[in-house]
PDB file of N, CA, C and O in Angstrom:
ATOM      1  N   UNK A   1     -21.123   1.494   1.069  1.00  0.00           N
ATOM      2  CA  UNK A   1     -19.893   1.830   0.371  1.00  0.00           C
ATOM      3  C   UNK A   1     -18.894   0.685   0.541  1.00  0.00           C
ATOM      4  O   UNK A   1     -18.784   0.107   1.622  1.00  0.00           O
ATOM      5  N   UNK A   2     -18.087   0.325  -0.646  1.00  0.00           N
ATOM      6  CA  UNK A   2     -17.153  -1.113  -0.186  1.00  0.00           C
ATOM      7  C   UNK A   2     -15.923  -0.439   0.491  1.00  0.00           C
ATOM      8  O   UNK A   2     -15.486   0.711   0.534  1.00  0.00           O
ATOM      9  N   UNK A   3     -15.612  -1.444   0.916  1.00  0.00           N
ATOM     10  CA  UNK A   3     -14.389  -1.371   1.829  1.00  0.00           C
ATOM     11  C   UNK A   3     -12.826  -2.345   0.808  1.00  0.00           C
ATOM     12  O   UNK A   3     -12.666  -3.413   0.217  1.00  0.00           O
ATOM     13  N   UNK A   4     -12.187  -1.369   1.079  1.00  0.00           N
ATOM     14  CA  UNK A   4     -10.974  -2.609   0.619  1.00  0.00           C
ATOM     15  C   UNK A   4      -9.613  -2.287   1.475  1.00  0.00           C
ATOM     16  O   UNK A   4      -9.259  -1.269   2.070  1.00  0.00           O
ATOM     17  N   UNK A   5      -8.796  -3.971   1.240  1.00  0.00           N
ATOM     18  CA  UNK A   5      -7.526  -3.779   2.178  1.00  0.00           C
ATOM     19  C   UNK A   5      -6.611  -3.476   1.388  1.00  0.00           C
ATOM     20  O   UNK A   5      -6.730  -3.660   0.177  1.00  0.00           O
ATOM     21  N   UNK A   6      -5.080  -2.736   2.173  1.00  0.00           N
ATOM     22  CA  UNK A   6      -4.439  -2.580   1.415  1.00  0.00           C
ATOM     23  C   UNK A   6      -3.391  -3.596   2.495  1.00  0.00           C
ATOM     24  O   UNK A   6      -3.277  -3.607   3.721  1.00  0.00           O
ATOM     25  N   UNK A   7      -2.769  -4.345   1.478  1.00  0.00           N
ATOM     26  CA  UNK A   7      -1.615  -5.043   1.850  1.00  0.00           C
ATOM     27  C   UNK A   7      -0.222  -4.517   1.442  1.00  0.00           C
ATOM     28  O   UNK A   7       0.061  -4.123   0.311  1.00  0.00           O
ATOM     29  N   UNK A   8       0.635  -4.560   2.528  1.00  0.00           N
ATOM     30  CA  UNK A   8       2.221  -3.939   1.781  1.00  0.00           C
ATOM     31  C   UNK A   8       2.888  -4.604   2.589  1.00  0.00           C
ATOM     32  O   UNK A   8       2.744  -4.708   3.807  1.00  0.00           O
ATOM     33  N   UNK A   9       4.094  -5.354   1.485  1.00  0.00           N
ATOM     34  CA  UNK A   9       5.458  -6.359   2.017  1.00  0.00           C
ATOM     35  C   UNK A   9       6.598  -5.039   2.213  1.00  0.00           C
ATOM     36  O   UNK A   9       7.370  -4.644   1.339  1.00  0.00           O
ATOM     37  N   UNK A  10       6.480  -4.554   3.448  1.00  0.00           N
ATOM     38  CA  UNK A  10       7.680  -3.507   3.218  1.00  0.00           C
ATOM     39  C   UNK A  10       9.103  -4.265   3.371  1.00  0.00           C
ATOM     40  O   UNK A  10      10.155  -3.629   3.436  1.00  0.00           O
ATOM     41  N   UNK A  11       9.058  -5.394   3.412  1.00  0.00           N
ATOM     42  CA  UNK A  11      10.548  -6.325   3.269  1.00  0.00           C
ATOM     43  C   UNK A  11      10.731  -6.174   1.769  1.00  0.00           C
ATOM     44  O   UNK A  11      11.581  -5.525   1.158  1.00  0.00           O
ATOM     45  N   UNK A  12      10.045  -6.690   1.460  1.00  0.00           N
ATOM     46  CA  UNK A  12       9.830  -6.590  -0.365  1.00  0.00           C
ATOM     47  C   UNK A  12      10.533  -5.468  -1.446  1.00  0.00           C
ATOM     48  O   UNK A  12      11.089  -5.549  -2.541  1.00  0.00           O
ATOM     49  N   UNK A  13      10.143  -4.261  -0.396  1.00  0.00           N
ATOM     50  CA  UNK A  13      10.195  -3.071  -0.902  1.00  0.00           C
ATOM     51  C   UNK A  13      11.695  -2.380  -1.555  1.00  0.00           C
ATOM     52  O   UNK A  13      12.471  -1.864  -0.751  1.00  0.00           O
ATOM     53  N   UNK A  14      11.953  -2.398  -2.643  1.00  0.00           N
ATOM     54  CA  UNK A  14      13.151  -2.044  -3.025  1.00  0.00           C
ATOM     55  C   UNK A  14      13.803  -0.569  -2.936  1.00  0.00           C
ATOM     56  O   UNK A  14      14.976  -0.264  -3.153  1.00  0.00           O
ATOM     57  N   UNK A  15      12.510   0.434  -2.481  1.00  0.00           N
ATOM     58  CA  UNK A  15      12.935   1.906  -2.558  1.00  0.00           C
ATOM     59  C   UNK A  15      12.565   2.632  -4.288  1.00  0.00           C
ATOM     60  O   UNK A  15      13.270   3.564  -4.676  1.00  0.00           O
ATOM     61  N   UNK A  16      11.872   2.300  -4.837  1.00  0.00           N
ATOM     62  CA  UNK A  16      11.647   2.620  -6.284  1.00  0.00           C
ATOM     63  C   UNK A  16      10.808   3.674  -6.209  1.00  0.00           C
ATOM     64  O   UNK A  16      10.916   4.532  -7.084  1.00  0.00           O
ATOM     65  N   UNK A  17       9.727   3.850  -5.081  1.00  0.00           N
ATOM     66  CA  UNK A  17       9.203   5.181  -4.687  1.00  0.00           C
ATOM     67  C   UNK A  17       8.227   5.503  -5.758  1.00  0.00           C
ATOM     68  O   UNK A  17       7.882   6.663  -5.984  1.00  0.00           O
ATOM     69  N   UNK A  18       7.628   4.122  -6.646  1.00  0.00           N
ATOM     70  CA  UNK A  18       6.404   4.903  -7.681  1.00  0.00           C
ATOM     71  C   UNK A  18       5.716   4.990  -6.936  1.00  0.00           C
ATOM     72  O   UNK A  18       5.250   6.129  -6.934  1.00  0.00           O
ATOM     73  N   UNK A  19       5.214   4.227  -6.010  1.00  0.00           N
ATOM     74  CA  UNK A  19       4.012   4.111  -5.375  1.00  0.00           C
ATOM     75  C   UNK A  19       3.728   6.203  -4.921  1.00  0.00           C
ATOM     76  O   UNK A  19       2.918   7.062  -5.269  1.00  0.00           O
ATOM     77  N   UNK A  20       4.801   6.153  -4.111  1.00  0.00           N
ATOM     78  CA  UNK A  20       4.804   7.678  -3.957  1.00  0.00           C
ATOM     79  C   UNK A  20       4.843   8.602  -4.945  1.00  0.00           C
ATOM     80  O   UNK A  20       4.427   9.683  -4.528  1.00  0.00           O
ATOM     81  N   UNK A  21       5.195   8.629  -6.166  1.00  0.00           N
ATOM     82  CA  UNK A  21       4.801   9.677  -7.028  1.00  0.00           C
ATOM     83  C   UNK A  21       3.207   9.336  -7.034  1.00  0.00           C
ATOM     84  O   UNK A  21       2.485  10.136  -6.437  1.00  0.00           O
ATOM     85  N   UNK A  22       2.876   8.719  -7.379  1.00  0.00           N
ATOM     86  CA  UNK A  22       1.643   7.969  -7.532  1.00  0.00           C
ATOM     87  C   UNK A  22       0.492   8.419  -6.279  1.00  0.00           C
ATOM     88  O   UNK A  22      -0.639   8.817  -6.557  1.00  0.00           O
ATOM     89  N   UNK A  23       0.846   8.321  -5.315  1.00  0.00           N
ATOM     90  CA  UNK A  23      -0.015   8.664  -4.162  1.00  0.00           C
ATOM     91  C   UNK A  23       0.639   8.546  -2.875  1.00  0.00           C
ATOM     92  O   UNK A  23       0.770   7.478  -2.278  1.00  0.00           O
ATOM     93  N   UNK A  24       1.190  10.061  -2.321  1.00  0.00           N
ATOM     94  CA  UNK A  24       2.146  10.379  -1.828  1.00  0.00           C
ATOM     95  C   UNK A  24       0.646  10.582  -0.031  1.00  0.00           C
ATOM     96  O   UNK A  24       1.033  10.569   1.137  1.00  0.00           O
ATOM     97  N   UNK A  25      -0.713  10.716  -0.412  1.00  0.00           N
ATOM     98  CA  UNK A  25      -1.385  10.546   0.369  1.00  0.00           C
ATOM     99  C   UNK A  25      -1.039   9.489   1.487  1.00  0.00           C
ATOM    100  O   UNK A  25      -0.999   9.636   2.708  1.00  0.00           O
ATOM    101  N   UNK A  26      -0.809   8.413   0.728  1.00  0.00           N
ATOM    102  CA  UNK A  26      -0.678   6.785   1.385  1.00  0.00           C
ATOM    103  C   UNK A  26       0.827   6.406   1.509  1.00  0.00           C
ATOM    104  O   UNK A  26       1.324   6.233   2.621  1.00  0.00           O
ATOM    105  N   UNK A  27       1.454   6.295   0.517  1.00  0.00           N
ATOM    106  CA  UNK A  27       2.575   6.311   0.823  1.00  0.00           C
ATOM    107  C   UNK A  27       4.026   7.198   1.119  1.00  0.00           C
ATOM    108  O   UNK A  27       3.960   8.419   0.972  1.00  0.00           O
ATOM    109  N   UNK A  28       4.942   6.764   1.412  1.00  0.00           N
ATOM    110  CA  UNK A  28       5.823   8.128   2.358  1.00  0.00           C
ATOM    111  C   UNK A  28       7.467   7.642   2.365  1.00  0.00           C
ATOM    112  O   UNK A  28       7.972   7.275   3.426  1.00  0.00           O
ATOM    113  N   UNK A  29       8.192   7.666   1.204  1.00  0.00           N
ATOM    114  CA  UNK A  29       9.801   7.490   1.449  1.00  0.00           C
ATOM    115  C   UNK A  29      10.236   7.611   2.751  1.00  0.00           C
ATOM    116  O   UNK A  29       9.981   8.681   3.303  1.00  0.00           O
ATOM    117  N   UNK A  30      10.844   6.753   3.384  1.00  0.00           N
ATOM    118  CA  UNK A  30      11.519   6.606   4.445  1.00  0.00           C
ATOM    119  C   UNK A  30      13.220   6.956   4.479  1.00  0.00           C
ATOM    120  O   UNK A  30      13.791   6.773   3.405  1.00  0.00           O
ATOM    121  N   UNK A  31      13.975   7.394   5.510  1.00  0.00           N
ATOM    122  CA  UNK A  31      15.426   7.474   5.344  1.00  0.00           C
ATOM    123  C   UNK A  31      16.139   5.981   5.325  1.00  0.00           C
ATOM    124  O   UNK A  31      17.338   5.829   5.091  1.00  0.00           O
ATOM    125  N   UNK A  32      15.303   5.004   5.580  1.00  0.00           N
ATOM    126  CA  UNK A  32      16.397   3.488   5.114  1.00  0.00           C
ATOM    127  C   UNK A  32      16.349   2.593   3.745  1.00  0.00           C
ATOM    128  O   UNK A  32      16.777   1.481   3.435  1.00  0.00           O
ATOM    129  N   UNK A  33      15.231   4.172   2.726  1.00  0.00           N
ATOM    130  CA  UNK A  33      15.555   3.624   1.347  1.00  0.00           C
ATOM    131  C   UNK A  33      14.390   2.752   1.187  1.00  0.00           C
ATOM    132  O   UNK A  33      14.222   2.193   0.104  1.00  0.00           O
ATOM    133  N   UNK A  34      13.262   2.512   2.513  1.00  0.00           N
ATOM    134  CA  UNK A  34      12.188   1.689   1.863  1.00  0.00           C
ATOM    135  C   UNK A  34      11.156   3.005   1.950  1.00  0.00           C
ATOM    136  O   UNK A  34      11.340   4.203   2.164  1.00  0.00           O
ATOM    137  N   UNK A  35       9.568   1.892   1.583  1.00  0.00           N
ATOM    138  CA  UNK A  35       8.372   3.415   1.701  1.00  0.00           C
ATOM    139  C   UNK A  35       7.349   2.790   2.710  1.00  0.00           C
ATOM    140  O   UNK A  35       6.885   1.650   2.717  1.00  0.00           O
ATOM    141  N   UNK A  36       7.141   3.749   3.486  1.00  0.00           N
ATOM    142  CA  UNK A  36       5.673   3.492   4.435  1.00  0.00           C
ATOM    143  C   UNK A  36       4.304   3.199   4.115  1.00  0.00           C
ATOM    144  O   UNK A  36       3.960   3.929   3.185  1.00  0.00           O
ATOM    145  N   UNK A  37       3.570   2.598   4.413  1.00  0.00           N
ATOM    146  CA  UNK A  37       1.912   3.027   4.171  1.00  0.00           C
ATOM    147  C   UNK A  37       1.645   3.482   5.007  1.00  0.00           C
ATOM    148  O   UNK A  37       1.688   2.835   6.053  1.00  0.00           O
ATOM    149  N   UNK A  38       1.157   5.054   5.019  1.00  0.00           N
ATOM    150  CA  UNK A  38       0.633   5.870   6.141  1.00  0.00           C
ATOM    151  C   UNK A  38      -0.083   5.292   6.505  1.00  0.00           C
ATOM    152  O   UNK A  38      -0.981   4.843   5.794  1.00  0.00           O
ATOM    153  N   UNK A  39       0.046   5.009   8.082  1.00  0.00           N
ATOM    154  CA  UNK A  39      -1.652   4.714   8.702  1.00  0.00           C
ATOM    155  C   UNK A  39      -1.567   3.315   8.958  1.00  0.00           C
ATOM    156  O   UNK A  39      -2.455   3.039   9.765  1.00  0.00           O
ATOM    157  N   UNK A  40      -0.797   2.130   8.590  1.00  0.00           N
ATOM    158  CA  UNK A  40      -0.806   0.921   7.951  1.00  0.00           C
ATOM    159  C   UNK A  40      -0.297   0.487   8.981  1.00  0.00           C
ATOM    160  O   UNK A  40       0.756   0.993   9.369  1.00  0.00           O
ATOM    161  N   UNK A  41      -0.951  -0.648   9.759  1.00  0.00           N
ATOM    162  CA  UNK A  41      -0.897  -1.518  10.714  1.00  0.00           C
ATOM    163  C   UNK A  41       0.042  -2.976  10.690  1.00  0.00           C
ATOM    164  O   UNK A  41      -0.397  -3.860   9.953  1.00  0.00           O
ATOM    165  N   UNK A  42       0.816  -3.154  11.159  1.00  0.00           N
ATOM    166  CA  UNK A  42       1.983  -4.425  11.289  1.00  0.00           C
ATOM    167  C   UNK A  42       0.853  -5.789  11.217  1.00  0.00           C
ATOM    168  O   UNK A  42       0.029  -5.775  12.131  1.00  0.00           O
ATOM    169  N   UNK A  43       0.758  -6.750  10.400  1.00  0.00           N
ATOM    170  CA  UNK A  43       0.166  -7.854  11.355  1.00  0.00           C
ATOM    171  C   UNK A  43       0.973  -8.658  11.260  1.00  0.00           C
ATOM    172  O   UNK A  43       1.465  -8.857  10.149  1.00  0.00           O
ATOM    173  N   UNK A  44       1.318  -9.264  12.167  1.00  0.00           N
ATOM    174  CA  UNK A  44       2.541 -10.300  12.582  1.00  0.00           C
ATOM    175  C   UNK A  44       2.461 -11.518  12.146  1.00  0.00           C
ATOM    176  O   UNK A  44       3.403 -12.287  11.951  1.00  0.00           O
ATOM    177  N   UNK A  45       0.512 -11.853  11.869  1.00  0.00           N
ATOM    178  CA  UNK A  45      -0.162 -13.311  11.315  1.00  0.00           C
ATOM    179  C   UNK A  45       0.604 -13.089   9.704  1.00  0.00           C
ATOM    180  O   UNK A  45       1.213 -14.085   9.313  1.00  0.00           O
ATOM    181  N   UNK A  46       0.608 -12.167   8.993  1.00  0.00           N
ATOM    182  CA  UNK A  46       1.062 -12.216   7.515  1.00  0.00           C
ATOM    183  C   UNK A  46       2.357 -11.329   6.741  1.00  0.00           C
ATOM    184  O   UNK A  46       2.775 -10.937   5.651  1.00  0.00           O
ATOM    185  N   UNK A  47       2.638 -11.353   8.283  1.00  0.00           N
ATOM    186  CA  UNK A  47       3.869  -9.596   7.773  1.00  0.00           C
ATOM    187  C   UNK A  47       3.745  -9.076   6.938  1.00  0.00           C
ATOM    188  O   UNK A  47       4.619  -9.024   6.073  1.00  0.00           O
ATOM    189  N   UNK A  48       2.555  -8.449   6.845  1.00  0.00           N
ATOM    190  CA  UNK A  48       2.438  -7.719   5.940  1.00  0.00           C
ATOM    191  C   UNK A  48       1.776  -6.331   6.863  1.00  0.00           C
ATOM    192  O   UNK A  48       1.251  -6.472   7.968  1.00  0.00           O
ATOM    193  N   UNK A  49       1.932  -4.965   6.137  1.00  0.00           N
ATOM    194  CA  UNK A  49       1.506  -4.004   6.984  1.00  0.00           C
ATOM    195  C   UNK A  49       0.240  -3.735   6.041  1.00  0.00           C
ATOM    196  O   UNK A  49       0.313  -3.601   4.820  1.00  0.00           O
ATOM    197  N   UNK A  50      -0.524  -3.698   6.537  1.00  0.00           N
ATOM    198  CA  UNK A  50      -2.352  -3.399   6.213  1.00  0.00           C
ATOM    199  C   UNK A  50      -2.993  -2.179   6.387  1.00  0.00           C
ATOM    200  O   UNK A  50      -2.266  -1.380   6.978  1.00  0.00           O
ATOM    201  N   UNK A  51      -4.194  -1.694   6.062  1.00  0.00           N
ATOM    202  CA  UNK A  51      -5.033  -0.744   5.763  1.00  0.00           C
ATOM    203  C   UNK A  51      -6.298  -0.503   5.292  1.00  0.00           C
ATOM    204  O   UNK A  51      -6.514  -0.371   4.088  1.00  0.00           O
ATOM    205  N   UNK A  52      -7.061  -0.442   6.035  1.00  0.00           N
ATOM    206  CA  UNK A  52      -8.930  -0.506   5.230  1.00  0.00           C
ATOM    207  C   UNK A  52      -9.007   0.671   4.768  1.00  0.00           C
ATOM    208  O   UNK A  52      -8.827   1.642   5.504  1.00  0.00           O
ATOM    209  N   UNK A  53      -9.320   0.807   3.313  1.00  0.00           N
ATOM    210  CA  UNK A  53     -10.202   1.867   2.981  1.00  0.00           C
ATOM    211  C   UNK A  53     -11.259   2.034   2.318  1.00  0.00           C
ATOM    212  O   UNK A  53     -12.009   1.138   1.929  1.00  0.00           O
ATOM    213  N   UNK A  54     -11.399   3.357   2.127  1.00  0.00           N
ATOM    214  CA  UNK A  54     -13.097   3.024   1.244  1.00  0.00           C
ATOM    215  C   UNK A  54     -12.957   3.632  -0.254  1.00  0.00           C
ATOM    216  O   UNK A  54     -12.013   4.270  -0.719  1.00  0.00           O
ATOM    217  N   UNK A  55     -14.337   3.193  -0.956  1.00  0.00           N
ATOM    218  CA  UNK A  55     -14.533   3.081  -2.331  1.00  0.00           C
ATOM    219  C   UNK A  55     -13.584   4.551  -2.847  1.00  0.00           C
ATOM    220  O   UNK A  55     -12.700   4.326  -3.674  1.00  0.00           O
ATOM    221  N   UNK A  56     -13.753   5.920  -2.401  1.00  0.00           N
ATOM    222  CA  UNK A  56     -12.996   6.680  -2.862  1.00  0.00           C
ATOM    223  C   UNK A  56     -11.691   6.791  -3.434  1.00  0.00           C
ATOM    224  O   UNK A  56     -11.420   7.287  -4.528  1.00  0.00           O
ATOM    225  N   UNK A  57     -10.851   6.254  -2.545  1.00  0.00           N
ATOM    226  CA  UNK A  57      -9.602   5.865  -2.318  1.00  0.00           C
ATOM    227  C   UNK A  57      -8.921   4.781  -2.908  1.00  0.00           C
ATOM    228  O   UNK A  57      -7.694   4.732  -2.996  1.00  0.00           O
ATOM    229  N   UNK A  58      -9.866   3.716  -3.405  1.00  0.00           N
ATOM    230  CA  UNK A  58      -9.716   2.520  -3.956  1.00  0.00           C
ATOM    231  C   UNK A  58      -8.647   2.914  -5.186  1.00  0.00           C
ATOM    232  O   UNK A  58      -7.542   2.371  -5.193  1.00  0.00           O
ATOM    233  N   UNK A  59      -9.009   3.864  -6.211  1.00  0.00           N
ATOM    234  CA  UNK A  59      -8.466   4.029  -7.733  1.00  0.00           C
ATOM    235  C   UNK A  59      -7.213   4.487  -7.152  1.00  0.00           C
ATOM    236  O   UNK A  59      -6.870   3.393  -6.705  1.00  0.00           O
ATOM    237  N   UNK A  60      -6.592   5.002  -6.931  1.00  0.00           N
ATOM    238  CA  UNK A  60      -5.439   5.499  -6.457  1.00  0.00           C
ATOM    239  C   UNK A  60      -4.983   4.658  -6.096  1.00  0.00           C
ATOM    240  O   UNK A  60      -4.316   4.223  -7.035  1.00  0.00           O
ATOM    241  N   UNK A  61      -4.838   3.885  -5.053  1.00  0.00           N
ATOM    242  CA  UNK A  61      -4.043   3.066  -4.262  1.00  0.00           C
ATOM    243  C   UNK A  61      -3.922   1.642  -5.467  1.00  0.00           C
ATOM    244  O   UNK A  61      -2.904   0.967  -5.617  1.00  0.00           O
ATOM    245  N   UNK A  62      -5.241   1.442  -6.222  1.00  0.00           N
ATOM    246  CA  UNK A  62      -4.663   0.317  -7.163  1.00  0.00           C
ATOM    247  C   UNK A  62      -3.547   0.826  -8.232  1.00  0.00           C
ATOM    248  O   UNK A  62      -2.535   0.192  -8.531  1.00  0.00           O
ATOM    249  N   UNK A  63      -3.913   2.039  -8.727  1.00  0.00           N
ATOM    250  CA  UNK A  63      -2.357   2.609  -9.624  1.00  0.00           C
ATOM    251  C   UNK A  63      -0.911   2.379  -8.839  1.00  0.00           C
ATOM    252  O   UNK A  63       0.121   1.850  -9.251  1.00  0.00           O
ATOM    253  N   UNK A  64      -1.196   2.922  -7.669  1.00  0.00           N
ATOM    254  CA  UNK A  64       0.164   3.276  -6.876  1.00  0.00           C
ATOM    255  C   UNK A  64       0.565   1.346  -6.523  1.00  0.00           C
ATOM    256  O   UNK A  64       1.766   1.148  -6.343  1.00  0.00           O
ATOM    257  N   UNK A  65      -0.200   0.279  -6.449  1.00  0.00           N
ATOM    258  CA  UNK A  65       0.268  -0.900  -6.608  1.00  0.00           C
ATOM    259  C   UNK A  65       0.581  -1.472  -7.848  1.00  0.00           C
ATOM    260  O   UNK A  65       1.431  -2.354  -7.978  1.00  0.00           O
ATOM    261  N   UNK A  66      -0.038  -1.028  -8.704  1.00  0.00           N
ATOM    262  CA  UNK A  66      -0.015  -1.390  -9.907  1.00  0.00           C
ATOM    263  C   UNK A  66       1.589  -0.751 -10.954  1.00  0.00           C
ATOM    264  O   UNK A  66       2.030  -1.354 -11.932  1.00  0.00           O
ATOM    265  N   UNK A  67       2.008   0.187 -10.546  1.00  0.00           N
ATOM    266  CA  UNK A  67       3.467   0.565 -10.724  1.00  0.00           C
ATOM    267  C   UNK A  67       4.397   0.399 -10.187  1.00  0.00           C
ATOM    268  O   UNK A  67       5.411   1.093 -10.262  1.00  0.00           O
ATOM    269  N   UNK A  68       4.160  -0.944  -9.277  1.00  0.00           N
ATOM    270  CA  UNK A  68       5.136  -1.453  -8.319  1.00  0.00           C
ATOM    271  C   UNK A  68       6.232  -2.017  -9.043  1.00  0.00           C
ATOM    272  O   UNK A  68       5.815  -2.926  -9.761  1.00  0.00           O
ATOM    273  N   UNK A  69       7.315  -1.866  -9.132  1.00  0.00           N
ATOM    274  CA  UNK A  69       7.706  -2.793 -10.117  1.00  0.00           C
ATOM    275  C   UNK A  69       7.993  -3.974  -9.254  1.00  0.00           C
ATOM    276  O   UNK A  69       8.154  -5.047  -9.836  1.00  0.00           O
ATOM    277  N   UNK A  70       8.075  -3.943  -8.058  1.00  0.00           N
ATOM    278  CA  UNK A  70       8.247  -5.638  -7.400  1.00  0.00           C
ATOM    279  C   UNK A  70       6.896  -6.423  -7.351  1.00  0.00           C
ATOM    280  O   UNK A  70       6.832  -7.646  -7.474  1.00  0.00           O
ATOM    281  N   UNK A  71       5.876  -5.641  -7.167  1.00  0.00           N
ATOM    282  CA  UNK A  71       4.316  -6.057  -6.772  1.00  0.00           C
ATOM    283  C   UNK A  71       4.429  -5.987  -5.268  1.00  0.00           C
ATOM    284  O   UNK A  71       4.032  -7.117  -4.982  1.00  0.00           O
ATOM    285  N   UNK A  72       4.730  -5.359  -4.037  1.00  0.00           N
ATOM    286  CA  UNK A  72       4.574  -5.850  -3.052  1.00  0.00           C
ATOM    287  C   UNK A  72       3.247  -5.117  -2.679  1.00  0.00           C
ATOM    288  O   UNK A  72       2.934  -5.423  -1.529  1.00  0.00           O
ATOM    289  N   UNK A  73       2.274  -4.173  -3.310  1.00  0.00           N
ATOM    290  CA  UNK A  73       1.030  -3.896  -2.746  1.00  0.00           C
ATOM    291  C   UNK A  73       0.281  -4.693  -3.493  1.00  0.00           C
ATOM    292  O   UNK A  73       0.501  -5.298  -4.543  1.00  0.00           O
ATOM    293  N   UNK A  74      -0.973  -4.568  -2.540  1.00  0.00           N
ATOM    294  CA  UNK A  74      -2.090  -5.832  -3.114  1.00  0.00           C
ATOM    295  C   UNK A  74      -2.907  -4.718  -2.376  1.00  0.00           C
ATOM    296  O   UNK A  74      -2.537  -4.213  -1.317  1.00  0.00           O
ATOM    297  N   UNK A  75      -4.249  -4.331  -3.157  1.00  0.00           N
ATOM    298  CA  UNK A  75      -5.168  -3.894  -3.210  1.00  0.00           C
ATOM    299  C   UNK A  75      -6.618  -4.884  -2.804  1.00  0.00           C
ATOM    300  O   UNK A  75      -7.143  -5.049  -3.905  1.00  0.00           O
ATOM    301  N   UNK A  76      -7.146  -5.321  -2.167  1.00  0.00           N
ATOM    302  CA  UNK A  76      -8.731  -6.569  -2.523  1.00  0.00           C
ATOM    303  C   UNK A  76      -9.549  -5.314  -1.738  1.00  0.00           C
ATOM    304  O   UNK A  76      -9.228  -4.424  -0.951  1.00  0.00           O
ATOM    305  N   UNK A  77     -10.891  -5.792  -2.459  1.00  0.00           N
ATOM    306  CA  UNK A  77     -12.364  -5.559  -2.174  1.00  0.00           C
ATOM    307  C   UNK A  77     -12.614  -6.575  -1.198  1.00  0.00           C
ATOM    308  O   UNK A  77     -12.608  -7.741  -1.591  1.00  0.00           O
ATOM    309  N   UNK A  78     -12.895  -6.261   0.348  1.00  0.00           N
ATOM    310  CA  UNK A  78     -12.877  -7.054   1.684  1.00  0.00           C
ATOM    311  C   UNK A  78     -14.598  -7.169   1.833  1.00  0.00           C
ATOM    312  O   UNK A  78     -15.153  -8.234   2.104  1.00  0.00           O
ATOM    313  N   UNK A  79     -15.518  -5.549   1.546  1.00  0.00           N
ATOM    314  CA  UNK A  79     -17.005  -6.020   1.661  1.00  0.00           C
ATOM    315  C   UNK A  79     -17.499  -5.035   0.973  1.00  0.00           C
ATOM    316  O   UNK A  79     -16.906  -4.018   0.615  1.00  0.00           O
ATOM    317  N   UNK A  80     -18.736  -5.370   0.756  1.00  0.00           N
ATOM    318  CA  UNK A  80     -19.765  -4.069  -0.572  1.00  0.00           C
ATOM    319  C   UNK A  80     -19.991  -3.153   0.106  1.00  0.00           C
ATOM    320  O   UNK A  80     -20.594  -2.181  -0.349  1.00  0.00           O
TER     321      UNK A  80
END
């Protein structure tokens, strides 16, 4: 089953909250006006907060980046 990462610039993040209509699974409005990725790990090498998931999960999480209106999620296919 492939695996893919999810990347999120929560600096980036303007508070527009599609991602969360979109897939409220993964993502989560916060009280300082930005949004979380549940589950989603800090890495300090790319500041970006990260997430592996699998093929299921994939279609969703590319919509919920894909209505970003800033772009700060990035969706990739990491292995088959």
């Amino acid at each position: 089953m492939a695996k893919y990462k999810i990347s999120y610039s929560r600096e980036g993040c303007i508070g527009a909250a599609a991602c969360v209509a979109v897939n409220p699974k993964y993502y989560e409005m916060k009280d300082d006006g930005k949004v979380d990725l549940i589950g989603g790990k800090f890495n300090e090498k790319t500041k970006m907060w990260e997430i592996i998931i699998d093929e299921p999960d994939f279609q969703i999480n590319q919509e919920a980046a894909d209505v970003c209106p800033v772009l700060v999620i990035k969706v990739e296919k990491i292995e088959d």
